[in-house]
C-alpha positions in Angstrom: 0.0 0.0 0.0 2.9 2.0 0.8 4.5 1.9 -2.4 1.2 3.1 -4.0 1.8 6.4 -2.0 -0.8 6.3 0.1 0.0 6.9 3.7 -0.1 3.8 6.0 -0.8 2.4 9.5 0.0 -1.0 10.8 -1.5 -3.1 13.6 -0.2 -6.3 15.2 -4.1 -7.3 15.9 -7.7 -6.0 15.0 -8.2 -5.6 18.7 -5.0 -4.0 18.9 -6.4 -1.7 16.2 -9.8 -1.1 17.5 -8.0 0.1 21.3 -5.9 2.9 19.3 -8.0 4.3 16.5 -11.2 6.2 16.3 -13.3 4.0 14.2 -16.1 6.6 13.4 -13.5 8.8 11.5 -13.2 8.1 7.7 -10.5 5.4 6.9 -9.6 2.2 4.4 -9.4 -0.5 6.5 -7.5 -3.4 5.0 -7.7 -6.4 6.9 -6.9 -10.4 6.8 -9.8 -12.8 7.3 -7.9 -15.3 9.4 -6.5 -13.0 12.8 -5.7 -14.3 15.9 -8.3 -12.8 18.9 -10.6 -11.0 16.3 -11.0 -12.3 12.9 -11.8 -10.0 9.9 -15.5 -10.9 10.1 -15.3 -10.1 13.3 -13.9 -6.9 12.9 -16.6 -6.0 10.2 -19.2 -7.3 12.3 -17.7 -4.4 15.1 -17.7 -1.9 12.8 -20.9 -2.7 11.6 -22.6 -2.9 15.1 -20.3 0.9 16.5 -22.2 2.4 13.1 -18.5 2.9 11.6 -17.9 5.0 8.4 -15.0 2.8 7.8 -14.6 0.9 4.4 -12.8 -2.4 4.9 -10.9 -4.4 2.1 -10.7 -8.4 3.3 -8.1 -10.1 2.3 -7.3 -14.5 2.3 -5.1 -16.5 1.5 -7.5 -19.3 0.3 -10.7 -17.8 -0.5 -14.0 -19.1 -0.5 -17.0 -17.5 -2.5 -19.6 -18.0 1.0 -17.3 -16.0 3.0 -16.4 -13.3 0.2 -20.8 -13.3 -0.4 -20.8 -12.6 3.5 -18.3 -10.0 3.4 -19.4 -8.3 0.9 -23.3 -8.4 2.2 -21.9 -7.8 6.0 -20.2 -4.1 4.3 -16.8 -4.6 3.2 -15.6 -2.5 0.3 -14.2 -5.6 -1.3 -12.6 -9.0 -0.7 -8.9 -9.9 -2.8 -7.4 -13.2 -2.3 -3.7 -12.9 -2.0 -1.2 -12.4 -4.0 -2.7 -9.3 -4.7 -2.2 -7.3 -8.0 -1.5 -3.8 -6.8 -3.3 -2.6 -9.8 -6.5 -4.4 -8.4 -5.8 -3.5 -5.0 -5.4 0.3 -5.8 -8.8 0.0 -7.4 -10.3 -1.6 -4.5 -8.6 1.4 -2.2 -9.4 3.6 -4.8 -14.0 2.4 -4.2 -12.8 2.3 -0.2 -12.3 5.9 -0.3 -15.3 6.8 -2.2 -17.2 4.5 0.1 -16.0 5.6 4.0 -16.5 9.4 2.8 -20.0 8.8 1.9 -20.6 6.3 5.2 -19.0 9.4 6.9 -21.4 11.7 5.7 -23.9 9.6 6.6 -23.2 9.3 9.8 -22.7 12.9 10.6 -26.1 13.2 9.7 -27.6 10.6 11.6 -25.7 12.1 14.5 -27.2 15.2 13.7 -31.3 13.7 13.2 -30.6 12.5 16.5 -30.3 15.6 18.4 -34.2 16.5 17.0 -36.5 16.2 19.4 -39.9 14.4 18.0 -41.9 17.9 17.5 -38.9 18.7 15.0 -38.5 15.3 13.5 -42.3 15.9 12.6 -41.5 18.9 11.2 -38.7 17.7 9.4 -40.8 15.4 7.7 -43.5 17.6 6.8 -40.9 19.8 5.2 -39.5 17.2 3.4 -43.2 16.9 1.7 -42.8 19.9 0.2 -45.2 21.2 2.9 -45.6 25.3 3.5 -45.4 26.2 7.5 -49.2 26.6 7.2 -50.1 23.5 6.1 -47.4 21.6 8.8 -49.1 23.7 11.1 -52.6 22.4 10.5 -50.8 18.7 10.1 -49.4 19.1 13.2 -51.9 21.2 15.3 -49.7 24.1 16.6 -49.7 27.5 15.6 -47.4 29.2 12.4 -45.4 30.7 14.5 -44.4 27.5 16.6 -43.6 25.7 13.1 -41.5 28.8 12.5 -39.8 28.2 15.7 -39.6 24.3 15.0 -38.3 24.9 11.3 -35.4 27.4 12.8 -34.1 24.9 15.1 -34.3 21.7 12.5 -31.8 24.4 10.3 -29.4 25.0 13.2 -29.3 21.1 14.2 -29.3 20.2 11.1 -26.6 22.7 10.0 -28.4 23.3 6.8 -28.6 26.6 5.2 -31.3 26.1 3.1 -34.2 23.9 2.7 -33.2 22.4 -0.1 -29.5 21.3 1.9 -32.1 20.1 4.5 -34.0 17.7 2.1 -31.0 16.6 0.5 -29.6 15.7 4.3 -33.0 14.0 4.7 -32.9 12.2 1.4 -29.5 10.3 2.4 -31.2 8.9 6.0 -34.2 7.6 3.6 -32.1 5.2 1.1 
């Protein structure tokens, strides 16, 4: 990976890995199937169940297609059997990328539709509808102005600057 120019990290272990790093930053993650303590599955299976943005590459030394199917459906990026081609595996890194930056954003935006309280979840929703403040006001029973208020504070949480940021934001939690 190195000699591809792309900067580098190395851990003795996954769990050895998983003690030092942040794992809801952005990052390739290229990782061995057969590990002693944690085994790459196992290490997908974390990162799956910590909500991760990390894209991870399995590698094997004697592949089989049930465990690259269940890679690939548990999240990896990709699964190369060894010897790797380093044009292959620079493709691979090259999809890795693409993918953790998009799980990334994702998550940030989960983070932030978590910090809605149900009112402006509701309101969210409504605007995502293409609704007008009056009609999520009758939809909702409350008054303009509190829809106004509602509205205001799905923005600032949301850290969207217009609506149409907001729906896009929205959009990405739907798929």
């Amino acid at each position: 990976i190195s000699s591809l120019g792309l900067p580098t990290e190395a851990w003795a272990s996954a769990v050895e890995f998983l003690q030092q790093v942040d794992i809801h930053r952005p990052a390739v993650v290229v990782s061995d199937l057969m590990m002693p303590a944690m085994s790459g599955q196992e290490l997908q299976a974390y990162l799956n169940e910590n909500d991760s943005p990390m894209a991870l590459i399995a590698l094997t030394g004697n592949g089989e297609i049930p465990d690259a199917v269940n890679m690939l459906k548990q999240g990896a990026a990709d699964y190369l059997e060894k010897p790797i081609n380093s044009r292959r595996l620079q493709e691979a890194i090259a999809r890795a990328q693409a993918l953790t930056i998009k799980r990334a954003k994702l998550y940030e935006i989960r983070k932030l539709y978590s910090e809605l309280t149900d009112k402006e979840k509701q309101v969210a929703d409504e605007l995502m509808q293409g609704n007008i403040n009056k009609v999520i006001a009758d939809h909702l029973d409350v008054s303009v102005r509190t829809v106004e208020v509602h509205r205001s504070q799905v923005m600032k949480k949301m850290q969207a600057q217009h609506v149409s940021e907001l729906i896009q934001k929205l959009m990405l939690l739907a798929e």
